[in-house]
N, C-alpha and C positions, 0 to 999 in steps of 0.2 A: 554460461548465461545464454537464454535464449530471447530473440526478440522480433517480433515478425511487425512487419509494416502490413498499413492498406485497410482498406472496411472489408470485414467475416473473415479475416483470418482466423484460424484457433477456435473457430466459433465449437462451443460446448454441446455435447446432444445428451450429456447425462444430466438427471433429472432434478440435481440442485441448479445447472448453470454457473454460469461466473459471480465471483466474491467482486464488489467495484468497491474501490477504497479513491477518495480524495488526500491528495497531498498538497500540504501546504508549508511551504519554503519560505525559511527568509534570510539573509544574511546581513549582519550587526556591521558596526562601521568599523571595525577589526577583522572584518572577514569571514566571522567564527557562521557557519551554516547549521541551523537547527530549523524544528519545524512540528506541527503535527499531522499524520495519518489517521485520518476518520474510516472505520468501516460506515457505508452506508447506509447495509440494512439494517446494523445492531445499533448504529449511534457513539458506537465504544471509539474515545479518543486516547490515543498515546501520541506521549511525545517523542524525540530523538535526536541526536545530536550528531551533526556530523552526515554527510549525504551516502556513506557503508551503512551505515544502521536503518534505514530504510526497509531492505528488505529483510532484515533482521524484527522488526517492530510487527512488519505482514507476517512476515512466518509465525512470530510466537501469540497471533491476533487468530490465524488460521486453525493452527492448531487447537487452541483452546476452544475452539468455538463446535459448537453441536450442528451441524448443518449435512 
C-alpha cells in the first residue's frame, strides 16, 4: 500500500488526471462498518461492507469504467 501525505503530491500529468471518489462511512451500534463509495465524475454509487472492501469497490469501479 502506498500513501503520500501534503498538497501535489502524486499530482497526475496524464491526460485523464485523477479518478476522486467520496466515502462515506458509518458504523451501526454493533460495531458492524459499512458505507458507500460515490465516483464523482460518473455519479456511480456502490456499497461495501466492512472497511477491506473499500478499495476493492474503487478497483472494480476503475476498472469498469472507460476513461
Amino acid at each position: 500500500m502506498a500513501v503520500a501525505a501534503g498538497r501535489g503530491e502524486g499530482r497526475s500529468n496524464g491526460p485523464s488526471g485523477f479518478a476522486t471518489f467520496i466515502v462515506r462511512v458509518e458504523r451501526d451500534n454493533a460495531g458492524v462498518i459499512s458505507g458507500v463509495v460515490e465516483w464523482v465524475r460518473t455519479g456511480e454509487r456502490m456499497r461495501f461492507y466492512g472497511l477491506a472492501a473499500i478499495g476493492e469497490v474503487i478497483k472494480r469501479m476503475v476498472e469498469r469504467a472507460k476513461w
